[in-house]
C-alpha positions in Angstrom: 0.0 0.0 0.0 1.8 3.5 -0.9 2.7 5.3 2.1 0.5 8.4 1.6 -2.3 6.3 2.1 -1.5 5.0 5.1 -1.0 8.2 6.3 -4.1 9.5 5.1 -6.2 6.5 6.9 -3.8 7.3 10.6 -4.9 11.1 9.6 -8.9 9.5 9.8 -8.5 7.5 13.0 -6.8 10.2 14.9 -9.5 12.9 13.4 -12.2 10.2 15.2 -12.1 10.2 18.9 -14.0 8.9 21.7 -16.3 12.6 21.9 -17.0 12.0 17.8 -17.9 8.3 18.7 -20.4 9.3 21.6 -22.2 12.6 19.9 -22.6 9.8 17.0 -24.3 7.5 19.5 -26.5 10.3 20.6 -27.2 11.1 17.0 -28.7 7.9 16.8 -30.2 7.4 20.1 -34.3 7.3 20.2 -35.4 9.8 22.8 -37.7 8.1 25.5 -40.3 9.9 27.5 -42.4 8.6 30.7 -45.8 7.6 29.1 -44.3 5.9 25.6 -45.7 2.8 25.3 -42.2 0.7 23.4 -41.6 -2.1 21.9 -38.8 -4.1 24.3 -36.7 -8.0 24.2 -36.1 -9.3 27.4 -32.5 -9.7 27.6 -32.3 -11.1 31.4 -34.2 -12.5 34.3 -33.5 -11.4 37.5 -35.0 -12.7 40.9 -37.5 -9.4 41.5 -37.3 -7.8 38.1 -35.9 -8.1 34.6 -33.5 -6.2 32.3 -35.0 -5.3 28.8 -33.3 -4.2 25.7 -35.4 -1.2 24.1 -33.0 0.3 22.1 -31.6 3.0 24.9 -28.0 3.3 25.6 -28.7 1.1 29.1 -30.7 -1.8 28.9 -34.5 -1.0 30.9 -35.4 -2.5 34.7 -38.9 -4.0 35.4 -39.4 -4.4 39.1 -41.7 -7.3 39.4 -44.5 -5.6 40.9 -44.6 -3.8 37.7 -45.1 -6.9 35.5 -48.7 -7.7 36.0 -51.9 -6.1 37.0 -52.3 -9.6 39.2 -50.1 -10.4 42.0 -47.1 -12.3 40.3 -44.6 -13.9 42.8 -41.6 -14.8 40.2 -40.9 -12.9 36.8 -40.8 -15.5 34.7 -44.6 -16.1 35.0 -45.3 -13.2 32.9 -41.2 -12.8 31.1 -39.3 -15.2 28.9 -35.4 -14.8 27.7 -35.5 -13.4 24.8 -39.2 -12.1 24.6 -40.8 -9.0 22.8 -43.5 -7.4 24.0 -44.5 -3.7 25.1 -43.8 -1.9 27.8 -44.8 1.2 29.2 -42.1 3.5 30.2 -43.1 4.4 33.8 -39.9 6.7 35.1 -37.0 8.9 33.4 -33.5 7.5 33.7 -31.9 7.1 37.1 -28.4 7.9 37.8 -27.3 5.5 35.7 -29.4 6.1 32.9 -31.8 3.5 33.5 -35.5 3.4 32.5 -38.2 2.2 34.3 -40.7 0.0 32.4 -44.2 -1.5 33.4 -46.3 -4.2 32.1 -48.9 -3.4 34.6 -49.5 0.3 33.5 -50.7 -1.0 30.2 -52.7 -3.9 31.3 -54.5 -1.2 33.7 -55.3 1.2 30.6 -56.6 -1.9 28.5 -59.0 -3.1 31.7 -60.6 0.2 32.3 -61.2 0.8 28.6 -62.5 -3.0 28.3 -64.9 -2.5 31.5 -66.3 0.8 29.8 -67.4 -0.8 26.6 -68.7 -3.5 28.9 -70.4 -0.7 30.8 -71.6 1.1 27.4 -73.2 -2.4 26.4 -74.9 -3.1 29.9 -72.8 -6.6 29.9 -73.8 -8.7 32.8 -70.0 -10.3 34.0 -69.5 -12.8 36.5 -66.7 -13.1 38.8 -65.5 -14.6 42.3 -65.9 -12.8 45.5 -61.7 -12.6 46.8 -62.7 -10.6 50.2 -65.5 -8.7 52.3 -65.9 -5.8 54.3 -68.1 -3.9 56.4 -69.3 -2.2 53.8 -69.7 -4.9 50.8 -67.6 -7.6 49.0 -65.1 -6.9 46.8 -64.2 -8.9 43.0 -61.8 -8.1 40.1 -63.2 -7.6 36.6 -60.7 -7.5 33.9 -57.9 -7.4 36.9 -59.4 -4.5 38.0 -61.0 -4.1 41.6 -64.4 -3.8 41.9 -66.4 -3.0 45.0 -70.7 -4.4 45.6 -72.1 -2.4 48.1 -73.7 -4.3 50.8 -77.1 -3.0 49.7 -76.7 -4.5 46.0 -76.0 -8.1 47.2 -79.1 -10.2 47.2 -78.7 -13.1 48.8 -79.7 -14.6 52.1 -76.1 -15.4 53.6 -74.0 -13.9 55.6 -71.6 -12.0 53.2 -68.3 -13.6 55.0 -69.6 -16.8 53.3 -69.5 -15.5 49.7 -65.6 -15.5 49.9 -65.3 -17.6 47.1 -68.6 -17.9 45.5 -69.0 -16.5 41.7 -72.0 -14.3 41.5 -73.5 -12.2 38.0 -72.9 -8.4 38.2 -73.8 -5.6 36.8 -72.0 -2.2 36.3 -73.2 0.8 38.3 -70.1 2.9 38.4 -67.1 3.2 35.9 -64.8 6.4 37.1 -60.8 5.4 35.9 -60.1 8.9 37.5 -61.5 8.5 40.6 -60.3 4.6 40.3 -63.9 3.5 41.1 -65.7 0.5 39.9 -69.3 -0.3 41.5 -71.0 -3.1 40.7 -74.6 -4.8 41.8 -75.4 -8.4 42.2 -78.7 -7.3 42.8 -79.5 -5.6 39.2 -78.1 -8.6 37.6 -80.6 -10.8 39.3 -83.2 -8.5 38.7 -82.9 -8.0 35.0 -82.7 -11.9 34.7 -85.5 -12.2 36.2 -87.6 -9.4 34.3 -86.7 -11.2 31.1 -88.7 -13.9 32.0 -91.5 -11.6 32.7 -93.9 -10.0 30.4 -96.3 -6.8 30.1 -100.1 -8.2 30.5 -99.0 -11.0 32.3 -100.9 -12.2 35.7 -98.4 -13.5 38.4 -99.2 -14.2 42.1 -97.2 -12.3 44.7 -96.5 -11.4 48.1 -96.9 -8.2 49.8 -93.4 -7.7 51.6 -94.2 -3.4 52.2 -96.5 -1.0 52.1 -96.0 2.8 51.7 -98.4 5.7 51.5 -98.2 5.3 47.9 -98.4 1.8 46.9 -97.9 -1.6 48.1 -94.5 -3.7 47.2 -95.3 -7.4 45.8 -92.4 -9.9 45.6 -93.2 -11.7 42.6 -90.8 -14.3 42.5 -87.8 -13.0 44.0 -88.4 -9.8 42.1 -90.4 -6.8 43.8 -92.5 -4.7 42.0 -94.9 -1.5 43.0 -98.2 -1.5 43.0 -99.2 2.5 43.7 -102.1 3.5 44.7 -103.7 5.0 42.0 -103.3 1.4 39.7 -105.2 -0.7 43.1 -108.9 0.4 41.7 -110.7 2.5 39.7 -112.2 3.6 43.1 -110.0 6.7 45.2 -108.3 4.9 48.2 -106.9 6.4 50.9 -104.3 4.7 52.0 -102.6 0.9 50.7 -102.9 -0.4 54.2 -106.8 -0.2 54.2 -106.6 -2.8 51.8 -104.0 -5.1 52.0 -101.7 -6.4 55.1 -98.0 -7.3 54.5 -97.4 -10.9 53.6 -101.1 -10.8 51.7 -101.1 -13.1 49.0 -102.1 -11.3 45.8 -102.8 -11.3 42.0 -101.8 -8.8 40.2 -100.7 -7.6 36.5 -97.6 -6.9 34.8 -98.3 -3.2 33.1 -95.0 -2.2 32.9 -91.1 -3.3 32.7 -88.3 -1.0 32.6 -84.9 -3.2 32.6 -82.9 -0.4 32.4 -84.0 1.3 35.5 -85.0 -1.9 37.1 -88.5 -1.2 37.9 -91.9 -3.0 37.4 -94.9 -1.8 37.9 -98.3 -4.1 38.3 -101.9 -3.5 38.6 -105.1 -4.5 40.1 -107.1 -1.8 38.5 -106.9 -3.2 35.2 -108.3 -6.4 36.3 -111.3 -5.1 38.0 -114.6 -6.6 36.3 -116.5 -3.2 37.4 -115.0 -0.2 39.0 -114.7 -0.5 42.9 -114.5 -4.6 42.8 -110.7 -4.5 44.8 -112.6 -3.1 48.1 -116.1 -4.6 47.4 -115.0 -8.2 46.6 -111.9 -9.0 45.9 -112.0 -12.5 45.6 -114.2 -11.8 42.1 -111.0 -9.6 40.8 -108.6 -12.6 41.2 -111.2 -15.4 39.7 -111.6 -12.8 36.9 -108.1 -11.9 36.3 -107.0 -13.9 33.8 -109.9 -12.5 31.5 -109.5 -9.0 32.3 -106.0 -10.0 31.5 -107.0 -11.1 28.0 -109.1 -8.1 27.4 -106.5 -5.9 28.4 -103.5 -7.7 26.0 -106.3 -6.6 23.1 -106.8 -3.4 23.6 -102.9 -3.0 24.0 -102.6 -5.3 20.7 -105.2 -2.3 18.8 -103.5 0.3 20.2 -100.5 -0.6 18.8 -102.0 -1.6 15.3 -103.8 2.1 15.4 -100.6 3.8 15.8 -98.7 2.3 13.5 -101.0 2.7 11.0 -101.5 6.6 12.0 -100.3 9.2 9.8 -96.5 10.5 10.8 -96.6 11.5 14.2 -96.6 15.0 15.0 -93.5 17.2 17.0 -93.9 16.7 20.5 -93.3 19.6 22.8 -90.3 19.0 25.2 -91.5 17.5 28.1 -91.4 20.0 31.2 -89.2 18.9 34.7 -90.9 16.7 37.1 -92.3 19.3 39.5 -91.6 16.9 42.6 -88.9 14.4 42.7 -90.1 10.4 43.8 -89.3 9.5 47.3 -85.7 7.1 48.0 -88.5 4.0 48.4 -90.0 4.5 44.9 -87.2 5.4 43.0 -85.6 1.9 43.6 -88.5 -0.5 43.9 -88.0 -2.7 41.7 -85.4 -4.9 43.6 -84.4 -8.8 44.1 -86.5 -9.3 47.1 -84.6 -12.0 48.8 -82.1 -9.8 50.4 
């Protein structure tokens, strides 16, 4: 090789030095920021964490508590050698230029955006009670923790003995920012049970309460209101001048509103002549199953009239209620085996 280039390649090498070599690594470097969500290969196991190559300088750290949104006791039941996966970068470097990854971080994201679509499509889920309280009992859905209020469980046990036991649920509050998710055993009964049910239908009950305002019937397991003004066609004064709790009654289905939970029955409607619910009651109940009938009929020509009216006309917007419905009436339609 002719000596002037030799020299000229000495001349390069010297020209290159270690500063050149490390503002070429930064050149180069990806720029990382708490919140990226990065693709990373594990690139070794450790006994409470894991180092993982993401393309930084330093290799990343996952302390385990960071590798699942379940409690994990050794790494590799979530991390393999030599595994890609994302990872959520959770703090800046350290001292030593070391990132701080999570698994869990993005597990929790995915859980509280799967139990709001589970939420937006009133999905009835299912899952084992892991602990109680004073206050309620406590499940995970999707990982995440869930709390059910004492007064949504509907069953007759103690709740220490539902450690354990699957029960369906139903979604009453989704808040990721205030980290709450409320469920209710209670509403999932419920709706199950309204499904079987249907408007015009004549079911036996129980009278389990009566307020100034109607009588509750447990039909089934379900309760259901039957107010005042749907007992006759006669004014009444008060529910408790004509029935006494744990009255066996018949009564019909006019009404089912799964999405509030309620359903509201009648006696009225079944009443051969006006007044028959004080005068003889007996004769309502013998009867009912023909007033039923009749009353399925005219619902049935109703229906046929308006959908064979002309286009319906604007309606005004309806006005505010002028008196908001008591605590009791609000919430009556509940699983009545608490």
């Amino acid at each position: 090789m002719p000596t002037q280039e030799i020299s000229a390649i000495n001349s390069i090498d010297v020209g290159f030095g270690h500063d050149d070599f490390a503002a070429l690594l930064d050149k180069y470097d990806y720029h990382f920021s708490p919140g990226d969500i990065v693709a990373g290969t594990v690139f070794s196991i450790e006994p409470r964490g894991a180092l993982i190559d993401i393309g930084a300088k330093t290799s990343a750290y996952i302390p385990i508590q960071e590798m699942s949104i379940n409690r994990i006791e050794n790494p590799d039941e979530v991390l393999q050698p030599n595994e890609t996966r994302e990872f959520f970068i959770l703090a800046d470097e350290n001292e030593d230029g070391q990132l701080t990854l999570s698994i869990r971080r993005i597990e929790y994201m995915r859980a509280w955006e799967r139990v709001r679509q589970l939420q937006a499509e009133d999905a009835t889920v299912r899952s084992a009670v892991f602990a109680t309280n004073r206050g309620g009992a406590l499940v995970r859905i999707e990982g995440l923790r869930g709390f059910i209020p004492g007064s949504h469980i509907s069953t007759r046990k103690p709740k220490e003995e539902l450690v354990g036991e699957e029960l369906p649920l139903k979604f009453l509050e989704v808040d990721e920012d205030r980290n709450r998710l409320v469920l209710s055993h209670r509403r999932a009964l419920v709706e199950r049970k309204m499904n079987r049910l249907e408007v015009g239908e004549v079911v036996i009950g129980t009278v389990r309460g009566i307020k100034p305002y109607g009588a509750f019937i447990d039909i089934g397991g379900v309760s259901g209101l039957l107010h005042i003004s749907e007992i006759s066609h006669e004014h009444i004064d008060t529910p408790h001048s004509i029935f006494n709790v744990n009255d066996e009654v018949k009564v019909m289905i006019i009404d089912l509103d799964a999405e509030r939970g309620r359903i509201s029955l009648s006696t009225k409607q079944l009443e051969p002549e006006p007044g028959d619910m004080l005068k003889n009651r007996q004769l309502v109940y013998d009867k009912a199953e023909e007033m039923a009938a009749k009353y399925r009929e005219q619902m049935k020509l109703q229906q046929q009239g308006s959908s064979a009216s002309a286009a319906p006309e604007p309606v005004a917007e309806a006005a505010p209620e002028e008196v908001e419905e008591s605590a009791d009436e609000a919430a009556y339609a509940t699983a009545a085996d608490e």
